[in-house]
Each structure stands twice: as structure tokens, then as C-alpha cells.
C-alpha positions in Angstrom: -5.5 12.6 -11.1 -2.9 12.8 -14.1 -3.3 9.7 -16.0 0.2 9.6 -17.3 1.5 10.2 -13.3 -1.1 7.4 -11.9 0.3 5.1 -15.1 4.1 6.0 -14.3 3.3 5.2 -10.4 1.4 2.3 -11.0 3.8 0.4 -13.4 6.8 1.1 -10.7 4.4 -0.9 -8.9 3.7 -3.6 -10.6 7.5 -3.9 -11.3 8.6 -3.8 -6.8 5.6 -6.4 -6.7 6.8 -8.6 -9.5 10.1 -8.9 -8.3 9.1 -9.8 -4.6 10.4 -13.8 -3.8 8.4 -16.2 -2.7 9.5 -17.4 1.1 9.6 -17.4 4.9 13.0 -14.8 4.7 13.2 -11.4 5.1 11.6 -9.3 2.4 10.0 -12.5 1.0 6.3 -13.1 0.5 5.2 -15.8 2.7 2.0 -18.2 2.7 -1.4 -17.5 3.5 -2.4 -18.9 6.7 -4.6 -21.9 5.6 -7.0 -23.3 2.8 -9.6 -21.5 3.9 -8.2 -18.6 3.4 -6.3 -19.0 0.0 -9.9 -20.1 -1.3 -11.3 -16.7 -0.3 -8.3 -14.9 -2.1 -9.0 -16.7 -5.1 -12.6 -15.8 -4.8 -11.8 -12.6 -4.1 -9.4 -11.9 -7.5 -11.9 -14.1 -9.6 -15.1 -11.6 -8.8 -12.8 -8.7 -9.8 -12.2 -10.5 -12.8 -16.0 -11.0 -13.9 -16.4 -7.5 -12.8 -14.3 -6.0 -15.9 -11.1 -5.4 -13.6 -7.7 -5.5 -14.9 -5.4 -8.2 -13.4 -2.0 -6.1 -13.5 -0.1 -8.6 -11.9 -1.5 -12.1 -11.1 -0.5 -13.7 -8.4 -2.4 -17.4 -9.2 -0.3 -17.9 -12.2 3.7 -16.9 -10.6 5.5 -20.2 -10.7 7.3 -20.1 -7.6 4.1 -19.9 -5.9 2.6 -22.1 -8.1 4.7 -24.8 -7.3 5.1 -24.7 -3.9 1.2 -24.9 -3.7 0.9 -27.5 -6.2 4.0 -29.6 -4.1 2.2 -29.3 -0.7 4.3 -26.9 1.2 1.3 -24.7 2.0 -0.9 -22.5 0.5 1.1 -19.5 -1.9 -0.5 -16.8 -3.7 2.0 -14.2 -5.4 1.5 -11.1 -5.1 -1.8 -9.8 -7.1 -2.3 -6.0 -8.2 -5.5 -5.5 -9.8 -6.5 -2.0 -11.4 -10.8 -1.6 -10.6 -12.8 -0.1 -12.9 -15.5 0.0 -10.1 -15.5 1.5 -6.7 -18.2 -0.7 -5.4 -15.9 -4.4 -6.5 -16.2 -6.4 -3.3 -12.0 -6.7 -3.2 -12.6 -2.9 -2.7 -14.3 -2.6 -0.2 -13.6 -5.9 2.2 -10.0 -6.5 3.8 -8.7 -9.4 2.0 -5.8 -10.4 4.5 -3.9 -11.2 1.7 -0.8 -10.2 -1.0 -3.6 -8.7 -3.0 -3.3 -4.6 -3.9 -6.8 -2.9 -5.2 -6.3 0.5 -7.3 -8.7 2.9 -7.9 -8.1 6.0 -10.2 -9.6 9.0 -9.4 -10.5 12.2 -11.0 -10.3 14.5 -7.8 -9.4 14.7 -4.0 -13.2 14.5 -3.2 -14.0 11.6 -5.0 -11.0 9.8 -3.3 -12.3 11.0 0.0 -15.6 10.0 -0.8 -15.1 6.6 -1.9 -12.7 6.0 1.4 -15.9 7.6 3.7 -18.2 5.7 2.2 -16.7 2.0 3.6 -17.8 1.0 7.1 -14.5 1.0 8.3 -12.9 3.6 10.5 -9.9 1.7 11.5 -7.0 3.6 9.4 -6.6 5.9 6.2 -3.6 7.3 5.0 -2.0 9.7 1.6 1.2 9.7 0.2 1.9 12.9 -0.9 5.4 15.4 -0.6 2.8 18.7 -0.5 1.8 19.6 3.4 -1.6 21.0 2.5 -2.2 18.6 0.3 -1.9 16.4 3.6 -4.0 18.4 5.9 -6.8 18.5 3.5 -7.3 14.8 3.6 -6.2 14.4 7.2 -9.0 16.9 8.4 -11.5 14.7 6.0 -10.6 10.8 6.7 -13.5 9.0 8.4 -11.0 6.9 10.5 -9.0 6.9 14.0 -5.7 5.9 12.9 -4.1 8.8 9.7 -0.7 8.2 8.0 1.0 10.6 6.3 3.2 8.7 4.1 3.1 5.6 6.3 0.7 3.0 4.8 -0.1 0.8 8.1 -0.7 4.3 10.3 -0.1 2.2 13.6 0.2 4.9 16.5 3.4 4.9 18.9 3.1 4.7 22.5 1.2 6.2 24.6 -1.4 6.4 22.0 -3.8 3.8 21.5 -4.6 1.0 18.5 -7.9 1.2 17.6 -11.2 2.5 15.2 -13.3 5.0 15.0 -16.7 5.4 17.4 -19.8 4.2 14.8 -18.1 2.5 12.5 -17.6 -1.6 12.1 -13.8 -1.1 13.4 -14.5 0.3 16.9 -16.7 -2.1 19.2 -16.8 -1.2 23.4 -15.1 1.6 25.3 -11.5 1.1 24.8 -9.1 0.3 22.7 -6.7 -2.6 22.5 -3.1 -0.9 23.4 -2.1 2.3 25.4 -4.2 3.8 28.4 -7.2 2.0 27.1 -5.9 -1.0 27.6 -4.0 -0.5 31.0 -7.6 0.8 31.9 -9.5 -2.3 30.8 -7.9 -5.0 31.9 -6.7 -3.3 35.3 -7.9 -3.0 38.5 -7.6 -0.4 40.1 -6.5 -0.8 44.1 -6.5 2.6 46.3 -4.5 2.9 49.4 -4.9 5.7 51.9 -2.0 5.8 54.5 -1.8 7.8 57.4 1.2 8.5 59.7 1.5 10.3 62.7 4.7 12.1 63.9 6.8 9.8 66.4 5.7 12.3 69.2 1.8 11.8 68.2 1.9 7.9 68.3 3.0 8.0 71.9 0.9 10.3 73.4 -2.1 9.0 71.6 -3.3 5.4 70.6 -5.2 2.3 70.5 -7.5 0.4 73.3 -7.4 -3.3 74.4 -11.0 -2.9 73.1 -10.6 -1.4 69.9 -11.3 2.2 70.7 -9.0 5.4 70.0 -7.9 7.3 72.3 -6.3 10.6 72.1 -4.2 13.2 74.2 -5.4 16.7 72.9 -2.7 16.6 70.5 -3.9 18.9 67.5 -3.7 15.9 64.4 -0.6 16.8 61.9 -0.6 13.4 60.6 0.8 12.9 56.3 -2.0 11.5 54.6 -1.0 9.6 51.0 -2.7 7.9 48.4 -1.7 5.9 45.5 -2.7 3.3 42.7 
């Protein structure tokens, strides 16, 4: 792409990120969930480091995170943008499940399509763009089951299902999670047939002491119905 667009994009946002508060409020940036998990962040941004990656913004050294860390209130990492010079960097490739944004410049559309095909997910892709082709061209190439078009988390909307795509590591079974595929799953599935005669049809024919049917000659009009 144009370097001096991708720069212009890229500082606007650095500055949005920068300016996000630490918190548990509304538009703030929360905690990670546990140690575990702030330790595997860390990892994550330190590998990209050794790797010749530029941290852009770096979320280990913000002081409000810093602090609330250091004070025992949980585990805070601010939010990290780091600019790869490598497509192959492990905090490309893995989902961090943290405040941590991995950018990639590209020279074409194929090499970004290439580099998004080449993962083993299949779970979700999206493009931000304001040119309609420009989405269809990518949106008839993702390798994934959920697409976005200027919507970054490309969840679907009912009655369409949650899930990956069929051989990839996002998709494992028959169904997916939400929608039909769910109802289907974890449903069962009861049929009733029902029949019932017309009034004059139950007198003149019937049941046995024993058991048996009997009828009168009475051609059979009877409403059959069936449902779930």
C-alpha cells in the first residue's frame, strides 16, 4: 500500500490507543483475566521485540497500568501496537486474547490475502475499505466463515450461525455454536402424529373391551397432523 497512507492511518492509531484509560468503565481498558495470562502477553510482545519489531505503543511501560499492577489490583497491560517487520512473528499468527494490535504492511491485495490464508484459522476476516469492489475482491478470497466489511469482530446476526470454517483449527464437529446449529445439537427432536375423526366417525366406529378396532363401513376422512 501507500506508505505515507498506511503511516497517516497508523499514527491515528497509535494516538485512539494512547489515549484509551485504564479501568472497569465504559470505553476503558480493563485487566487481563489472570497471571497466567498477563505472562503470556508479555512473552508474546517480548519475542516481537527480539524479532526486529517496532513497539509503536507499549503497553508494559503506561503508568496507570503500571501501577495498578505493581499495587495488586490485578493484572494491567495498556494497550500495545507493534508494527512487524515479519509475517511469520508468533504475535502474528497466534490470538493473543489481549490489548495487543499486530500491523503488517503490505505491498499488494495478494500478499495481504496470502498472508491471512496462510494462518490455520478460519474463524473470521474482515477489510476496511469505502471502495465496493475493492470489498468483493477480498470477500470472494478470505479463507474464513465469518467476513466483515468494515466491522472488525464480523459476528453474524441471527438466524445465522457463530462459527469457523470446515478444515481449519477454528471449526471442530458438525455444528456450530449459535443459530440453527445450535437449536439442532442440543435439541431433541419429539414427533407427534395426531389423528381425529369427524364427531359422526367416532360414533359409529370404535374401540373393543379387548383392544381391537372395529369399524362401521365408514369411508376414513379423519385430519391427520404432525408437529415438532
Amino acid at each position: 500500500g501507500n506508505s505515507a497512507e498506511s503511516q497517516l492511518l497508523l499514527d491515528k492509531v497509535v494516538e485512539k490507543a494512547k489515549a484509551a484509560k485504564a479501568g472497569t468503565g465504559g470505553g476503558c481498558v480493563g485487566p487481563v483475566i489472570d497471571e497466567v495470562s498477563y505472562t503470556k502477553i508479555m512473552r508474546y510482545i517480548e519475542e516481537a521485540e527480539r524479532s526486529d519489531a517496532k513497539i509503536l505503543l507499549d503497553g508494559r511501560q503506561t503508568n496507570d497500568y503500571l501501577e495498578r499492577t505493581t499495587s495488586g489490583s490485578g493484572f494491567w497491560i495498556g494497550p500495545t501496537i507493534i508494527h512487524h517487520m515479519n509475517s511469520t512473528d508468533a504475535a502474528m499468527k497466534h490470538e493473543i486474547f489481549g490489548p495487543v494490535l499486530s500491523v503488517y504492511t503490505v505491498s499488494s491485495w495478494q500478499e495481504a490475502i496470502d498472508i491471512e490464508n496462510n494462518n490455520p484459522f478460519g474463524n473470521a476476516a474482515c477489510v476496511y475499505t469505502v471502495n465496493g469492489g475493492a470489498a468483493d475482491w477480498f470477500t470472494s478470497r478470505f479463507r474464513a466463515a465469518m467476513l466483515g466489511v468494515n466491522i472488525g469482530i464480523p459476528v453474524p446476526r441471527e438466524p445465522f450461525s457463530f462459527g469457523g470454517l470446515y478444515g481449519t483449527q477454528s471449526k471442530y464437529g458438525d455444528m456450530d455454536i449459535t443459530g440453527d446449529g445450535a437449536m439442532e445439537f442440543f435439541s431433541n427432536r419429539i414427533k407427534i402424529t395426531t389423528r381425529w375423526p369427524f364427531p359422526a366417525e367416532a360414533k359409529e366406529g370404535g374401540v373393543t373391551e379387548n383392544g381391537t378396532s372395529h369399524s362401521s363401513g365408514v369411508v376414513d376422512h379423519a385430519n391427520f397432523a404432525g408437529r415438532m
